[in-house]
C-alpha positions in Angstrom: 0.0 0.0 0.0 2.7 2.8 1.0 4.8 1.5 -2.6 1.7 2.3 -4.2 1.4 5.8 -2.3 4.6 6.5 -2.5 4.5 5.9 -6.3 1.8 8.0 -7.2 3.8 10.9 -5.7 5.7 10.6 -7.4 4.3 9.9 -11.2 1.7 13.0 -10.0 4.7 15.2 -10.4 6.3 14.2 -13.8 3.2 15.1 -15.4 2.6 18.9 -13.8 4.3 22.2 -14.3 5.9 23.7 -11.4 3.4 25.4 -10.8 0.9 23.0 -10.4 3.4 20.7 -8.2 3.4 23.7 -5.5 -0.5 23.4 -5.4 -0.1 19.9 -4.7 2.4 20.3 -1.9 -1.0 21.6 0.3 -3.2 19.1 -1.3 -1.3 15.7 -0.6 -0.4 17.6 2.9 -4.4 17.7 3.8 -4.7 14.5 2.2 -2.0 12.6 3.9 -3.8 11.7 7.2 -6.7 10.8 6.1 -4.5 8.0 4.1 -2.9 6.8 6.5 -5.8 6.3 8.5 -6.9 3.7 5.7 -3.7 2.5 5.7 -3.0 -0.8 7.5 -1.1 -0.3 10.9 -1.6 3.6 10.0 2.4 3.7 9.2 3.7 7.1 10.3 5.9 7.4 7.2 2.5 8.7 5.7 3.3 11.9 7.1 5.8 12.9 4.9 3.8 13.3 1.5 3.5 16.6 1.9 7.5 16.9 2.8 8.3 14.7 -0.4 6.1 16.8 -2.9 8.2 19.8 -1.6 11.4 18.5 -2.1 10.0 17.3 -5.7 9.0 20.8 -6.7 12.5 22.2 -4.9 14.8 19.8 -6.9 12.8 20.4 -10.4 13.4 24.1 -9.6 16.8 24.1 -8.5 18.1 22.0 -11.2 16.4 23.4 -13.9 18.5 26.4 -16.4 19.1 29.8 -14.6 17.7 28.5 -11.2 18.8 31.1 -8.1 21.0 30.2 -5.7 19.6 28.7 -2.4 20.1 32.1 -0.7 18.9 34.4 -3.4 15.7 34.8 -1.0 18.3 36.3 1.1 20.2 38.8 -0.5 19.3 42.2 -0.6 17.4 41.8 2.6 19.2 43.5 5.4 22.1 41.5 5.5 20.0 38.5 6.8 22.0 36.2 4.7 25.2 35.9 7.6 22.4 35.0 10.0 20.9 32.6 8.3 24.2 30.7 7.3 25.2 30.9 10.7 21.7 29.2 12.0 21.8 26.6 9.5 25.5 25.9 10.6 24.3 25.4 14.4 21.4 23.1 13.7 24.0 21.0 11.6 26.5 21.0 13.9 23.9 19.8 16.4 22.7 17.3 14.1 26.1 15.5 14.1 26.9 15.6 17.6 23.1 13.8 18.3 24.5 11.4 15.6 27.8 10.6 17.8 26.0 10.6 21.1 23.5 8.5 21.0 24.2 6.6 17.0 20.5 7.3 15.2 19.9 8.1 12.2 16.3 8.9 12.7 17.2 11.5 15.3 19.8 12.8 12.6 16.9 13.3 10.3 14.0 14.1 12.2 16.8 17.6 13.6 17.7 18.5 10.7 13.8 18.3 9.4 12.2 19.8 12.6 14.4 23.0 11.9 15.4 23.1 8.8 12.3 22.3 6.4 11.0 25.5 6.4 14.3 27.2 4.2 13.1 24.9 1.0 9.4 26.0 1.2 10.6 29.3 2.0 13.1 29.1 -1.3 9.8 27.9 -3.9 7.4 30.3 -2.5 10.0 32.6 -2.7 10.6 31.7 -6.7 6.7 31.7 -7.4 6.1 34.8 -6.1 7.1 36.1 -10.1 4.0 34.0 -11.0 1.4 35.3 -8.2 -1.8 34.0 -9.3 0.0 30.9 -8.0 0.3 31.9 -4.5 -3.2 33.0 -4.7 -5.1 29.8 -5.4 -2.6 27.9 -2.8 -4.0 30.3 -0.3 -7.3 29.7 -1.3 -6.9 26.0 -1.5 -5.9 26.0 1.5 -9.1 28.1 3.1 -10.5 25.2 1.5 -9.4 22.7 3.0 -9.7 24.1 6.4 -13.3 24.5 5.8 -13.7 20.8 5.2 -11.7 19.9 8.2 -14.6 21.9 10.2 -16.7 20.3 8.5 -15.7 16.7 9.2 -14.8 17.5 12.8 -18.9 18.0 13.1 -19.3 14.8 11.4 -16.9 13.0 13.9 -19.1 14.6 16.9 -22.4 13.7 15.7 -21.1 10.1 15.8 -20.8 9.2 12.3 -17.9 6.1 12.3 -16.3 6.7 9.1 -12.3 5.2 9.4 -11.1 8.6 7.9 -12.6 10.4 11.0 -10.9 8.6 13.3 -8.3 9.9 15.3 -5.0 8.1 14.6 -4.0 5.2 17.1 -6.6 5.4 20.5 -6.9 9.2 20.4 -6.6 11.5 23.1 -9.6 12.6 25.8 -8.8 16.2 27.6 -9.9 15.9 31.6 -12.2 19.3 32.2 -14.7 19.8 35.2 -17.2 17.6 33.1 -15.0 15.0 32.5 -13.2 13.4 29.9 -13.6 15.2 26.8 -13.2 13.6 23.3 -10.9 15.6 20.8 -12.9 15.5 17.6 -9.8 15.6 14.7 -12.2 15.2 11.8 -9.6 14.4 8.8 -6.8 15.1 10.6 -4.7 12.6 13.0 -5.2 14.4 16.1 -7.3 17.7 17.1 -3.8 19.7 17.3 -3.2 19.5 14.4 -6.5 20.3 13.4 -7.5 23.0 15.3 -4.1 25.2 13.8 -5.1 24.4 10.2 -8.7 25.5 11.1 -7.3 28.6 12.7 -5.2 29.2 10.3 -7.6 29.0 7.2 -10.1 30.7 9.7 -7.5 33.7 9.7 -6.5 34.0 6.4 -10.3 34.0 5.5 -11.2 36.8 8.1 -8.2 39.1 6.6 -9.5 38.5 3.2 -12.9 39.6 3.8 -12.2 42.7 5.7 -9.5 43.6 2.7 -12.8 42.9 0.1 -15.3 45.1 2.4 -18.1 43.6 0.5 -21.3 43.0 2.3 -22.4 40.0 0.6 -19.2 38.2 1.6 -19.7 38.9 4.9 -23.2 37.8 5.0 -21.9 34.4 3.3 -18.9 33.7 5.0 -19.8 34.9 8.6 -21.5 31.8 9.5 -18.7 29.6 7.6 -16.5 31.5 10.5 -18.8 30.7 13.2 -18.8 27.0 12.4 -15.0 27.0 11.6 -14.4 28.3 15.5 -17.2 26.2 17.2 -15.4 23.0 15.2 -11.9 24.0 16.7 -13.8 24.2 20.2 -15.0 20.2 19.6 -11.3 19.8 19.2 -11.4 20.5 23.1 -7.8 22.5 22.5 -7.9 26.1 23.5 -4.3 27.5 22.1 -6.3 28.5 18.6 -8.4 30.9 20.2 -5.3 32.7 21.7 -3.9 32.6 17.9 -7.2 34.3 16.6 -7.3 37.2 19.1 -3.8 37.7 18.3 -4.3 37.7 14.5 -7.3 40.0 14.7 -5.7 42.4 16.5 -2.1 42.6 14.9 -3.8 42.2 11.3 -6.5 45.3 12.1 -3.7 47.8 13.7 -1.7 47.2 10.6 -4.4 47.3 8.6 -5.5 50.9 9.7 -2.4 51.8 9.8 -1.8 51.1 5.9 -5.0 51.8 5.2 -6.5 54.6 7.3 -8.9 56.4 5.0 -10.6 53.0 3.7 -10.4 51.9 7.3 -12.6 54.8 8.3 -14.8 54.1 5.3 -15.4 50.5 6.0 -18.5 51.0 7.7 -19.6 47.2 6.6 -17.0 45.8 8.7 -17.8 48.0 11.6 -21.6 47.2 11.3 -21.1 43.3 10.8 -18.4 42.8 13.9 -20.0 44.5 16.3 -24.1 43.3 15.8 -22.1 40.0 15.2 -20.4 40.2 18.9 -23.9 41.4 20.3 -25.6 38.5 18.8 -22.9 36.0 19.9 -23.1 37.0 23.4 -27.0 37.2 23.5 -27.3 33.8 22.4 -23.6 32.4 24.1 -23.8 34.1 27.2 -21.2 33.5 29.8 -23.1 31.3 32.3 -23.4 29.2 28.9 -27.5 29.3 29.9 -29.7 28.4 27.1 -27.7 26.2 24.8 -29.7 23.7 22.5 -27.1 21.2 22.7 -26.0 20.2 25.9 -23.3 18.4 24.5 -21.5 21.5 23.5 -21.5 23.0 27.0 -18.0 21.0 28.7 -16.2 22.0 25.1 -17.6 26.0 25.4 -16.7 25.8 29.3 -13.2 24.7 27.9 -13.0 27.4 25.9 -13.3 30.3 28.3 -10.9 28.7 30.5 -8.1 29.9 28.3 -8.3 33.4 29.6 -6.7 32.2 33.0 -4.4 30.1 31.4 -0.7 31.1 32.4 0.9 28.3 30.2 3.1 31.0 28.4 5.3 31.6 31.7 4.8 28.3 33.4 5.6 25.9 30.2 7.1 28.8 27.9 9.7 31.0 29.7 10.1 29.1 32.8 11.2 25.8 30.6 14.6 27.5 29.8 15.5 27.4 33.1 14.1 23.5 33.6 16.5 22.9 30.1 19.4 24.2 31.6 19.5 22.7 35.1 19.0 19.0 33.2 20.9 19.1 29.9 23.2 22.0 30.5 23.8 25.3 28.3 24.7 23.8 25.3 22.2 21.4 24.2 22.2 17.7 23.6 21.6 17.2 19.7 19.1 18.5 17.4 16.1 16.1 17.4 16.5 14.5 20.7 13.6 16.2 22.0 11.4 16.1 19.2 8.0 14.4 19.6 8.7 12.3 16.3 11.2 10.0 18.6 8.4 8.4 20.2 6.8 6.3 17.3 10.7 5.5 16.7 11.6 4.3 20.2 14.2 6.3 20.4 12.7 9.0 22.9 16.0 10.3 25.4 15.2 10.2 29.2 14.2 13.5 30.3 14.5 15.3 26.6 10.7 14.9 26.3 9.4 16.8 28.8 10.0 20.1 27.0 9.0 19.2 24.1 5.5 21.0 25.0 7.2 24.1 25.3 8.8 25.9 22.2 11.9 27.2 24.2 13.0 24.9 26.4 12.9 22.2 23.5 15.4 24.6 21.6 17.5 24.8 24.8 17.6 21.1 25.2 18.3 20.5 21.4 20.7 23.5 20.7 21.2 24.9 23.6 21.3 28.4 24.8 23.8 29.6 21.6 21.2 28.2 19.5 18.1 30.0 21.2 20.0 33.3 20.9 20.6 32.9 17.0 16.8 31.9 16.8 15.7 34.7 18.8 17.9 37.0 16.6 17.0 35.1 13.4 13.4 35.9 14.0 14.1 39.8 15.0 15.9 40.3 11.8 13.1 38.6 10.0 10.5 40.3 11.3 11.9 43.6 10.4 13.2 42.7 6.9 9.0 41.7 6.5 8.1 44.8 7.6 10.2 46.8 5.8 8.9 44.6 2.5 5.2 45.3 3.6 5.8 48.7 3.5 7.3 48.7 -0.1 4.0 46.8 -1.3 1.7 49.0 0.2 3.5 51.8 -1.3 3.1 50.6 -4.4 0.5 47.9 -4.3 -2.7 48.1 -2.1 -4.6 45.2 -3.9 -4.8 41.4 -3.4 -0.6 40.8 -3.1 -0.2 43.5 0.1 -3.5 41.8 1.5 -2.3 38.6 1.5 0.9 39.7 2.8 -0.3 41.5 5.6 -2.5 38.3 6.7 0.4 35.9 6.2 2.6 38.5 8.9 0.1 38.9 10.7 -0.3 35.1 11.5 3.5 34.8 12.1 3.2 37.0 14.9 0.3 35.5 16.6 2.1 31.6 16.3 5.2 32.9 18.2 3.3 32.7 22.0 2.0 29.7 20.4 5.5 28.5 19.9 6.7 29.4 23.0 4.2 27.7 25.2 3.5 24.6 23.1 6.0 23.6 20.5 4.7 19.5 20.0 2.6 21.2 16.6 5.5 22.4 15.1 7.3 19.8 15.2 4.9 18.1 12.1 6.4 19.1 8.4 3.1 20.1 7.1 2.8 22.9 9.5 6.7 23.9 9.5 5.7 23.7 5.6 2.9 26.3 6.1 5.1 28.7 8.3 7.5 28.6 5.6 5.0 29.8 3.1 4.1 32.7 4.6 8.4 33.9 5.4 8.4 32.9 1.3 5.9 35.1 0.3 7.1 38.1 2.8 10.4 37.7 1.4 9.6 37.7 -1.9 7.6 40.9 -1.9 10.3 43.0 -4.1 10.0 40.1 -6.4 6.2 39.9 -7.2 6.8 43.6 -7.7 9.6 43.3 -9.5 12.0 45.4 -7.6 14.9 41.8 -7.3 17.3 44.3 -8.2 16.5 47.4 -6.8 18.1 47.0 -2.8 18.0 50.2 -2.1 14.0 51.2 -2.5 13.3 51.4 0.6 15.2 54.4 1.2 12.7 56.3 -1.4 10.0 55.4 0.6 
């Protein structure tokens, strides 16, 4: 069965453009759970499709006449390209001395995936962005797909018994007051995992319909939104909600910001948020009184317990300090603490238990030299996509500066995510997604067609 998968991988591709190929890589990565569900002994190598179709499309690219260089993304980008070389060095140099310490390959791999998967995405997205009708439909695809994932999650909790809406293995209950609550994952192998993509798609959709200010849309889609967050609550896991309030309020002050006299004029928005909030709390109020379905009620409750939740200092900041005192400053090996190990059995005594928090995993895997590159990584990132987002608003208000402001947007609202519960990012489809949206931010000058102009930004 996994020949045959495997196989039609790989004949799919010789038959597509590039272009096509890079709409597959979110495809076979929605599709790639729900096979190996139906797969006998649901073999965890299934995980990967999504991985392989990237490295596909990234070696036709990169091999084909006048391809860039791997760090063309790089150049002309606030001298990012040192920092980047000097990450990828640490996370290889980590790699090898997991390999000599404790002699596994699959540890080898699964560091050198877990951190460095996102540079190839990041590279193709990068490339397409001179085709960007392309990044459009992925984007939309995507939404896509995250609406069906809702939708199956609310097939799982009305019972239907369809192998594809199984959770993977014996799935996971959530303790709450009402006790154990099942985590509805709908297509995907675990309600993580589904619950981001939902968020995700959730996000992107709410950006694009506030960018549109068309009231039709917002009469359509508002209850598609509604579902979308009510099937990440049957998920029983509350970290999306954090993401959400973080999107909306980092995308909105940017967006007013860029956009201040069609911001002021976007009296559809205004009208359609706020009667939408009234209405949600008339019918939802907070002693959860008057639901139809009682059913629903633990999974609400569970939802308003997030705004107590102090897992960002207890499991996020506090796990440096936890790292340190067990594995010392300078880490252990990149992939010794990644959740993959376990359906290896190769998990390292003690490594595991920060693998729920973003930064205390990288202490443990790279120790605090590698945190501090990360950390700096990111800062420089951050303001090389900022800088970008200003050149295509200056220039370009339409559909590419949108986009671009929803994909930032969501970067900043998965970095508390990150930091106090990594185990999500540690599966290649996501680290695949995260990586689409740095591509597309870095490749702003090149949709516009400004490769070779590095000095724009000081006419601006």
């Amino acid at each position: 069965m996994i020949d045959i998968l495997f196989s039609l991988l790989f004949a799919s591709f010789l038959f597509v453009n590039w272009q096509n190929g890079f709409l597959l890589i979110t495809v076979y990565g929605f599709l790639q759970d729900p096979l190996r569900k139906i797969t006998p002994g649901q073999p965890v190598i299934i995980t990967v499709l999504a991985a392989l179709s990237l490295i596909i499309v990234f070696c036709k690219l990169k091999f084909s006449s006048s391809s860039p260089s791997l760090f063309s993304p790089f150049k002309n980008q606030q001298n990012i390209e040192s920092v980047v070389s000097t990450y990828i060095l640490i996370v290889v140099v980590q790699a090898i001395l997991g390999y000599i310490r404790y002699n596994s390959m699959v540890m080898f791999t699964i560091g050198l995936l877990s951190y460095l998967i996102p540079i190839p995405i990041l590279w193709v997205v990068w490339y397409a962005n001179k085709n960007f009708a392309v990044i459009i439909k992925q984007a939309k695809i995507y939404v896509i797909f995250g609406i069906i994932v809702s939708f199956t999650i609310f097939l799982s909790y009305l019972g239907v018994n369809w192998p594809i809406l199984k959770a993977v293995g014996d799935g996971m209950l959530i303790s709450s007051d009402y006790g154990p609550l099942i985590s509805h994952s709908g297509l995907m192998r675990s309600g993580e995992i589904a619950t981001w993509h939902i968020a995700t798609a959730g996000c992107i959709l709410i950006g694009y319909l506030i960018h549109k200010n068309n009231l039709s849309l917002y009469m359509i889609f508002s209850p598609v939104l509604g579902g979308m967050f009510l099937a990440g609550l049957l998920t029983g896991r509350r970290k999306f909600i954090g993401e959400i309030v973080v999107f909306v309020f980092v995308y909105l002050m940017l967006y007013f910001y860029f956009n201040s006299k069609k911001a002021l004029n976007n009296t559809y928005f205004f009208v359609v948020l706020i009667g939408g909030t009234l209405v949600f709390t008339y019918f939802f109020p907070l002693d959860l009184k008057g639901i139809v379905d009682p059913g629903l009620q633990p999974y609400l409750v569970r939802g308003e317990s997030v705004v107590g939740d102090d897992r960002l200092v207890s499991l996020g900041f506090n796990s440096i300090l936890w790292a340190i005192n067990r594995f010392g400053y300078f880490g252990i090996g990149a992939g010794t603490a990644g959740l993959g190990m376990a359906h290896f059995g190769g998990t390292i005594e003690g490594a595991g238990g920060a693998g729920e928090a973003g930064l205390g995993k990288i202490v443990v895997e790279l120790g605090i030299p590698g945190l501090i590159i990360i950390v700096y990584l990111i800062f420089k990132l951050l303001l090389v996509f900022w800088r970008n987002l200003k050149v295509s608003f200056y220039l370009n208000k339409g559909e590419l500066s949108c986009l671009n402001l929803i994909y930032f947007s969501l970067l900043i609202a998965n970095i508390p995510m990150f930091v106090a519960s990594s185990l999500l990012f540690g599966d290649p489809f996501v680290l695949i997604i995260i990586g689409l949206f740095m591509g597309n931010l870095l490749g702003i000058k090149r949709a516009l067609g400004l490769d070779n102009y590095p000095y724009v930004l000081d006419r601006i």
